[in-house]
Every structure is written in structure tokens, then in C-alpha cells.
N, C-alpha and C positions, 0 to 999 in steps of 0.2 A: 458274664459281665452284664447283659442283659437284666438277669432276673436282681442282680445288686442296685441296679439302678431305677430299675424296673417302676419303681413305685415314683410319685408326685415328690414327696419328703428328700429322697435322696438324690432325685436331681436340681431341686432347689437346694440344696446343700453345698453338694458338689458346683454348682453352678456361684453359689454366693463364696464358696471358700476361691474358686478360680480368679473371679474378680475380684476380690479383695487382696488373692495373692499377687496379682496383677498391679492393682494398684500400688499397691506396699512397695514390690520392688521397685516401680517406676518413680515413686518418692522417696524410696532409698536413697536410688541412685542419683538424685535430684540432689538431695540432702547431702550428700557426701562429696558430689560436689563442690556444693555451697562451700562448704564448708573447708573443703582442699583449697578452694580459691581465697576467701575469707582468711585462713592460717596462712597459705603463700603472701596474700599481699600485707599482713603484720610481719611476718619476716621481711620481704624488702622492704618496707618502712622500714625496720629499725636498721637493716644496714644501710640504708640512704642514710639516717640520721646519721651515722657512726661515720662513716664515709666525709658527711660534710663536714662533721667536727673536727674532725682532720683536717680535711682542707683547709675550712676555715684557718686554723694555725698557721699552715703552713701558707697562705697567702700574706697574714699578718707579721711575718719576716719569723716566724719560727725556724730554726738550724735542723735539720734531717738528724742529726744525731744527734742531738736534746730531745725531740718530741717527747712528750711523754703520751704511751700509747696503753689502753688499756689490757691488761691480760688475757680479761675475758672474751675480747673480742680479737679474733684474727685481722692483722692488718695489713698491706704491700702495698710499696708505692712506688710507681715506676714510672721511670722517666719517658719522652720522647726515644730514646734510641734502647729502650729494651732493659736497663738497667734501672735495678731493686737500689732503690734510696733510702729507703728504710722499712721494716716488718716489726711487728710485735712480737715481746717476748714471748718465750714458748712456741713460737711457729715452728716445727718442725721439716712440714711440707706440704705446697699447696697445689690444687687443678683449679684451673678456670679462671685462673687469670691473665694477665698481662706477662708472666713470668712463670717459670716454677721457681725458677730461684729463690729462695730463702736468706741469701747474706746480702745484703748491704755491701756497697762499691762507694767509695769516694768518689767525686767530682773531680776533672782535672782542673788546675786551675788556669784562670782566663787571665785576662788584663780588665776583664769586668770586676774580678776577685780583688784588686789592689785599688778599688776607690772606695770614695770614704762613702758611710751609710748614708748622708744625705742627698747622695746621688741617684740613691735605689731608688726605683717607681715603686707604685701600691702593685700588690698582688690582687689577683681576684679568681672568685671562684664560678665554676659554667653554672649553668643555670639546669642545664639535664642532667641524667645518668641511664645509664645505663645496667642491665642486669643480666646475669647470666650462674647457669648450676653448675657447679663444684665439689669439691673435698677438701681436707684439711686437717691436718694434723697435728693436734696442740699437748702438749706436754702428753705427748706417747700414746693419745686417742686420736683417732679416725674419726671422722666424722661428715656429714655430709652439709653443704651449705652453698645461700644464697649470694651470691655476690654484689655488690651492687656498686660501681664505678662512674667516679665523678672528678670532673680533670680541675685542674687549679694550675694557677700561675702563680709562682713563688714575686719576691720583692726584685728578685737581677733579673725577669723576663721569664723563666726557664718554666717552660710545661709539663707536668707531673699528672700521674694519674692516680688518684687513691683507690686501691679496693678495700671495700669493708665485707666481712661475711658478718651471716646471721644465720645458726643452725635450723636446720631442715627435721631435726630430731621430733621439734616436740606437736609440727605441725601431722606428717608422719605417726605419731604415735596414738592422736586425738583420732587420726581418721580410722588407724587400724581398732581403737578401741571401740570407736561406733559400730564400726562394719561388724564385729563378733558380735555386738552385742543385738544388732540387727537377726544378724543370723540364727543367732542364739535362740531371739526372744519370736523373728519370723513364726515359724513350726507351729511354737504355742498358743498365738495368738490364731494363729489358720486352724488350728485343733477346737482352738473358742469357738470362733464363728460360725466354722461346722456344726458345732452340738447346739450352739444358740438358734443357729438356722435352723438347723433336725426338728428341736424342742417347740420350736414358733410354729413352725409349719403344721407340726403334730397335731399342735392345740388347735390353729386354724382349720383344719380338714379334719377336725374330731364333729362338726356337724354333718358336714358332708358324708364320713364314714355312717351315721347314724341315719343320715337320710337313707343309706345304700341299704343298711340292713332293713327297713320300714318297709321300704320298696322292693326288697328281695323276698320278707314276709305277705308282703300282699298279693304279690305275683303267687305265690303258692299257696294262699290259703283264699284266694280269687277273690277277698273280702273288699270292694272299694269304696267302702263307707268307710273306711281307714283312713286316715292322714299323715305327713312324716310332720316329723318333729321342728316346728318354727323356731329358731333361736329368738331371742330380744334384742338380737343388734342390727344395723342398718344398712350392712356389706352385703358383698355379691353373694354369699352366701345363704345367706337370709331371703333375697329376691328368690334365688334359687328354690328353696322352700315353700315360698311362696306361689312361685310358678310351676313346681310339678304340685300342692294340693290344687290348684286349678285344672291343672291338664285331668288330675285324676277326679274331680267336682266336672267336669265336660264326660273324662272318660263314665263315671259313673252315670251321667244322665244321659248318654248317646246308650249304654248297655239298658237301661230302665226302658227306654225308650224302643230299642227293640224287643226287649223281650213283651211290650205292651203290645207293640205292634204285629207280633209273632201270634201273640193270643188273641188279640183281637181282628186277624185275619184269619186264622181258625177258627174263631167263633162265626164268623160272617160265611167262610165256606161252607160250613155242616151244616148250617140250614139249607141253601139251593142243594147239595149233595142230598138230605137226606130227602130232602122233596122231589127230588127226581128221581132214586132210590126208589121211594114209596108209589109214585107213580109208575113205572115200566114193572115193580113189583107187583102191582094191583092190574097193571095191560095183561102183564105174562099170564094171570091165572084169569081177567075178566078179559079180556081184546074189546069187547064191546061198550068196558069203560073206563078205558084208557083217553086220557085229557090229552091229545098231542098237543094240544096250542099251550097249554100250560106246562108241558115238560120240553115245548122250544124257549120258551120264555124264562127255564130255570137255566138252560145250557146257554142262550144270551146274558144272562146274568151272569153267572159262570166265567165266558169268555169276558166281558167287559171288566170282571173282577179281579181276574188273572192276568192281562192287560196293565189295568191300576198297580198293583202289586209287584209285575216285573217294571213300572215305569219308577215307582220308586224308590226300587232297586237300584235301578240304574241310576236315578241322581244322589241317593244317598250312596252310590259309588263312586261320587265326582264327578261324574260326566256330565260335562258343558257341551252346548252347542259351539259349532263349529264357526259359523257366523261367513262364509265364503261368499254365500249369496245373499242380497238382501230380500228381505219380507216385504212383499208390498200389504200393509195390514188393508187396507180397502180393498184389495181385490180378493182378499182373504176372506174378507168377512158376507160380501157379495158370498164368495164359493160356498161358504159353508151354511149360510143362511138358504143360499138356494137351492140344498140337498135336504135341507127341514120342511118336511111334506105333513110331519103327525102332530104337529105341536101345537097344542092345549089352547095358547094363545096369538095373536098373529104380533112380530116382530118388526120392527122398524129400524132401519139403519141410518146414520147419519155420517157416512166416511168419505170423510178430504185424504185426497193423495199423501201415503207417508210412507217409507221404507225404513224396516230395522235391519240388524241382521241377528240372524238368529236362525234356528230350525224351526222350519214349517210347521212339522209334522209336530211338533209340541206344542206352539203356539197354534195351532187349528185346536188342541186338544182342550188347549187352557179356555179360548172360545166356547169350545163347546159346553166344557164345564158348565161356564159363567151363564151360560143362553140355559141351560138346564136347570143352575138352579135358580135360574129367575122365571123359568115356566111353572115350576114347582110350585112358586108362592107369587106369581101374578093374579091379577083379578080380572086384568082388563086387557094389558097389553106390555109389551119390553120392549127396550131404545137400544140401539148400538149406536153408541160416536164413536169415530175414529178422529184426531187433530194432531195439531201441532203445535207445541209449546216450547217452544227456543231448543235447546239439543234434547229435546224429551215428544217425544210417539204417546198419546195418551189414548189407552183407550177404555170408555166407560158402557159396561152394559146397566141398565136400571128397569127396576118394576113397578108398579103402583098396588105391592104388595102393603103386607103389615110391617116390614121393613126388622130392622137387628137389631135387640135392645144396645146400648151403650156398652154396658158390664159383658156381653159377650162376644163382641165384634174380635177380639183376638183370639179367644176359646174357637170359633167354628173355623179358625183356619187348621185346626190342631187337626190329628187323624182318628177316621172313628167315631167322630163328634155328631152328634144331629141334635141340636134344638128341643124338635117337637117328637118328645118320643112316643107321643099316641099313634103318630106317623107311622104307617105301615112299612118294611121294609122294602117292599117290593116297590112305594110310592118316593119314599124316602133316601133312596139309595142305601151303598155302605161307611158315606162319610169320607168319601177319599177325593172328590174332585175338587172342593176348594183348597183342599190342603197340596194335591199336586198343583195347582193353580200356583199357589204363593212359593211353592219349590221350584218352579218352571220360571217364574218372575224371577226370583235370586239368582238364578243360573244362567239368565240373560242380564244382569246385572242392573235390573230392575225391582220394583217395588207391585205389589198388590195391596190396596187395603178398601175400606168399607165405610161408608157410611149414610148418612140421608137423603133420597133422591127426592129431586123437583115432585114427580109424581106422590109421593107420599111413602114411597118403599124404599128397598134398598137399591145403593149406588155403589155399585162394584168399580174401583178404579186402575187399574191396569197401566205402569207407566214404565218405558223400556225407552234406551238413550237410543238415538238415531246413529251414533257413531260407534265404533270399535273401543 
């Protein structure tokens, strides 16, 4: 059962044929109804009518056995005390009424009987009736019908009751013809709807199925300069299409991206490797001219590079700070300014009390970055502010360097990147601290960016919310 329904197609199918079976019968039955009720109340109409026209007569000083009654219609008319006054020809026999009886009884006669007719009062007929279900039996047919009784007073007082029938036949016969033809026509139309649904669906999920195979070929032939197939229309569909060649235009530039970064972190390794290499190579056979301070200097490099590299690891793993305790960025910056004993230039701080939250130990890194590469390209001397700007912690380091041209202010947050490449690497670094800088900003839910300081250089700005 599973695997029959298994697919999208077949339980929208199944699902659309259920509701419409649903529906259907519940408007059947609706309709059949209607319509039982509709045909019932024209049968008591017409034996109402048939009934009063009787009456009518017989209030109007008509004789019980003159009436002239019609054939087609069953008729009995019974008095107060149980007795049939007169029935229509061809009654044979009847239920549900006033009598079974089918003959006709004289009246006794009164002393009402022996005055002259202009003694008689007016008859009249009730204003109600009543109805009730029966049978009846007219020239040797059965039959089933409605009754419908309505009392009259003849011209000497006397209270009668007329019943009129009205066959039950043809209302009966309308409904059993609907209901087959319901039944009938049910099935096929639910067979419809099935294959129209099947057939709708098909065609709707024939993109879908074609994005699948697009996407099952690219997973295997690992090619993600591929794309799936955009329809022209404006459904979910189509967004869909839209939104995995995005996922795969990100996925393709996060894979470029490492593999860039793969190489050009191997690039950057083999040279301290092979310089430290060359050097304890050149110790082992000369001891007397082996450089120590220059092969401590390639295994610092080494460790700070290996550092970098597992740090951006770790946030291109997602990993956010935890933010439990907050940063006091002034006292931060005091700390780490006051373990800078080698630096080229002398540093100036300017920090107002502010707290973030965030981790220390990234943001001491990101600092430090910033203080480096503005020692790098100072002339004279670097600024730390630390402030406060409504829920934003700013903090700006600047130099009175030559400063960033315009056109590459977002190139040198990239990784790898260095400006001046007459720049020695040793002097230069490997192009990874401002770009962990602006990863370390994102991850605190902040911004880094660059541009003209007061001094004439560059102004590094640094801006992380004070809140959660």
C-alpha cells in the first residue's frame, strides 16, 4: 500500500477523488432530499385541492349521493360518528383514513329531514387540514398515497370529513430515478477526477522531477557550475528552481573558495617550512652557521600561521561566541596595548568604559590584528578609541599612514590579499588578520570596515551591539 501511494501524484489523487466523493454524496443526499420533499408537498397540494372541491360542494347543499366525484381521484367522506357518506367510484379499499370502509350508509332521518330547504343554514368549509400516509385500491390497483382531510359542514349542521388522496407513485418514482442515476453516474465521475488529478499533478511536478534529475547529475559528476532547469512560470515551482540555483551559485563559491584558500595556505606554509628546512639543514652539516634567531622566527611564523588557519576554521564552522560574559573593550584594550613592548610605533588609546559580549580571546585577536596592521603602515604613530554610540560599542584603531585606496577597501578584507607586494613576507604577513578581523566582527554580530582617518591614513572601524 505504501509503495501505491507512495509517490506525490497518487495521493493527491486519492486525496482529491476522496473529497469530491465526499462531497458528491453529501449533495446527493441533499438533493434527494430536496426533492422527496418538493414532490411530497405537490402531492398534498393537490389532494388539499381535491379534498376542498369536495367540500366545497358538499357545504353548498350538495346530496352525498349525487356528488359527482372524480374517478381519478380516491375519495371518502366521513361523517362525525365513523360513517362513510359517500367514496368515489372504483374505490375498492382504503388505509389512512377516517374509515376503511368503502360503502356508503344512509343517514337516519331526523325531524331536521322534514323542513323545507329554506330553513337550511349555509354550510361551510374549515379553514385547515390535515394529512396523513395511506393506500388504496382503485379499480384492482394498490397503490400508495397521500391523504389530505378537510372537515366541512353540510346545509342541516351535520360535520363531515372529506379525504382526498394523491398518489405517492410518481413522487417515489422521480427520486428512485435520481438516486440510480447518481449511483450510476458516481463511480465515473470519481474515475474522472482521479485521472484529471493523476494527469494535473504529472504535468505540475514534471519540473520538479527534472530539477531532481539536474541535481542527482551534479551530485555525481561533482560539476557545480551546472544549474537545474528554470521554468517561465511564476509558482512555487519555479521559486524553487530558483532557490536551489542559488544555494548551488553560494554552494559553488564557498567550494572555490576553499579550494583557494587550501592553496593559498599551502603556498604560504612551504616557504617558512622550507626555510627552516634549509636552515637546521645547513646547522646539521655547518653547527657554526646555523642562523638560530632566524629559524625561531620561521617556527613563530609557523605557530601564528597555524593559529590563523585553525581560527578560520573554526568560524567558517559556525562557531559564534558564546557572549555569557561581557567584554569590557577598555580594559581590553589597556591589556593588550600593555603587553606591546616591540612596536615600531608608539600607540595611543583613547577608551571610555563599554561592555559587549562576546569572547575575549577573539576579540583581543581581532585588536591585535588591527594594532598590527596599522604598525605596519604608520609613520609616526596609531590611535585606539574605544566609545559609545546608542546600542553600538565602536571601536576605531587609525594611523597616519598612506591609508587604502577607495577601489580596494573591500579586496584587503578578502584572505591572502596584501596590497604592497614588493612587501616582504616576513614584513607583510600572510594576509589573514584582517580578514579573520571582519569574520570575528560577523560572528559577533557586528561590522568592520575602512576608511580615511583624521591623521591622513587609514581608519579601521570596529562596531559590535552592546546587547544580546
Amino acid at each position: 500500500m505504501r509503495k501505491v501511494f507512495g509517490s506525490v501524484r497518487a495521493r493527491a489523487a486519492l486525496g482529491a477523488t476522496l473529497v469530491v466523493a465526499v462531497a458528491l454524496v453529501a449533495a446527493g443526499i441533499a438533493v434527494l432530499q430536496v426533492l422527496r420533499t418538493d414532490l411530497g408537498d405537490q402531492a398534498r397540494l393537490k389532494a388539499q385541492v381535491d379534498a376542498r372541491e369536495v367540500a366545497s360542494k358538499i357545504a353548498a347543499g350538495a346530496d352525498y349521493g349525487s356528488l359527482k366525484l372524480d374517478e381519478s381521484v380516491p375519495v371518502q367522506v366521513v361523517d362525525e360518528d365513523g360513517r362513510v357518506r359517500a367514496v368515489s367510484e372504483d374505490l375498492e379499499a382504503v388505509k389512512g383514513t377516517g374509515s376503511a370502509s368503502v360503502r356508503p350508509v344512509a343517514a337516519g332521518v331526523t325531524d331536521d329531514d322534514d323542513t323545507d330547504d329554506d330553513d337550511r343554514g349555509a354550510g361551510k368549509v374549515s379553514s385547515g387540514e390535515e394529512y396523513s400516509d395511506g393506500s388504496a385500491r382503485v379499480d384492482g390497483e394498490t397503490a400508495d398515497y397521500v391523504w389530505a382531510a378537510v372537515e366541512a359542514t353540510d346545509t342541516s349542521g351535520e360535520d363531515v370529513t372529506v379525504y382526498a388522496g394523491a398518489p405517492l407513485a410518481t413522487e417515489r418514482g422521480a427520486v428512485t430515478t435520481v438516486r440510480n442515476a447518481m449511483l450510476l453516474g458516481l463511480p465515473l465521475l470519481l474515475v474522472v477526477v482521479a485521472a484529471v488529478t493523476w494527469l494535473v499533478t504529472r504535468r505540475a511536478l514534471r519540473p520538479v522531477e527534472g530539477i531532481r534529475r539536474e541535481m542527482a547529475a551534479i551530485t555525481a559528476s561533482t560539476d557545480l557550475a551546472r544549474r537545474v532547469p528554470e521554468p517561465g512560470s511564476h509558482d512555487e515551482v519555479a521559486r524553487l528552481a530558483r532557490t536551489t540555483n542559488e544555494t548551488l551559485t553560494a554552494l559553488e563559491a564557498s567550494v572555490a573558495r576553499q579550494r583557494a584558500f587550501v592553496a593559498d595556505a599551502s603556498h604560504e606554509l612551504r616557504s617558512p617550512v622550507a626555510s627552516l628546512r634549509t636552515q637546521l639543514e645547513v646547522g646539521a652539516a655547518h653547527p657554526e652557521l646555523l642562523d638560530l634567531d632566524g629559524a625561531v622566527a620561521d617556527v613563530v611564523r609557523l605557530q601564528r600561521l597555524a593559529a590563523d588557519l585553525l581560527l578560520l576554521a573554526r568560524l567558517d564552522a559556525g562557531e559564534r561566541p558564546t557572549g555569557e560574559t561581557p567584554v569590557a573593550l577598555d580594559a581590553l584594550v589597556r591589556e593588550e596595548l600593555a603587553q606591546r613592548v616591540a612596536d615600531r610605533v608608539p600607540v595611543r588609546d583613547e577608551a571610555a568604559p563599554v561592555a559587549v559580549p562576546g569572547s575575549r580571546g577573539q576579540l583581543a585577536q581581532v585588536l591585535g590584528n588591527l594594532v598590527d596592521n596599522a604598525q605596519r603602515h604608520a609613520r609616526g604613530g596609531v590611535r585606539v578609541t574605544v566609545r559609545e554610540e546608542g546600542r553600538w560599542a565602536v571601536l576605531e584603531v587609525a594611523d597616519d599612514g598612506a591609508g587604502v585606496p577607495e577601489a580596494e577597501r573591500e579586496r584587503i578584507f578578502e584572505r591572502f590579499v596584501r596590497l604592497d607586494d614588493a612587501r616582504s613576507r616576513d614584513d607583510g604577513g600572510a594576509g589573514l588578520g584582517l580578514a579573520i578581523a571582519r569574520d570575528v566582527a560577523v560572528r559577533h554580530g557586528g561590522t568592520l570596515t575602512v576608511r580615511t582617518a583624521p591623521e591622513g591614513g587609514a581608519l579601521f572601524e570596529l562596531r559590535l551591539p552592546t546587547g544580546p
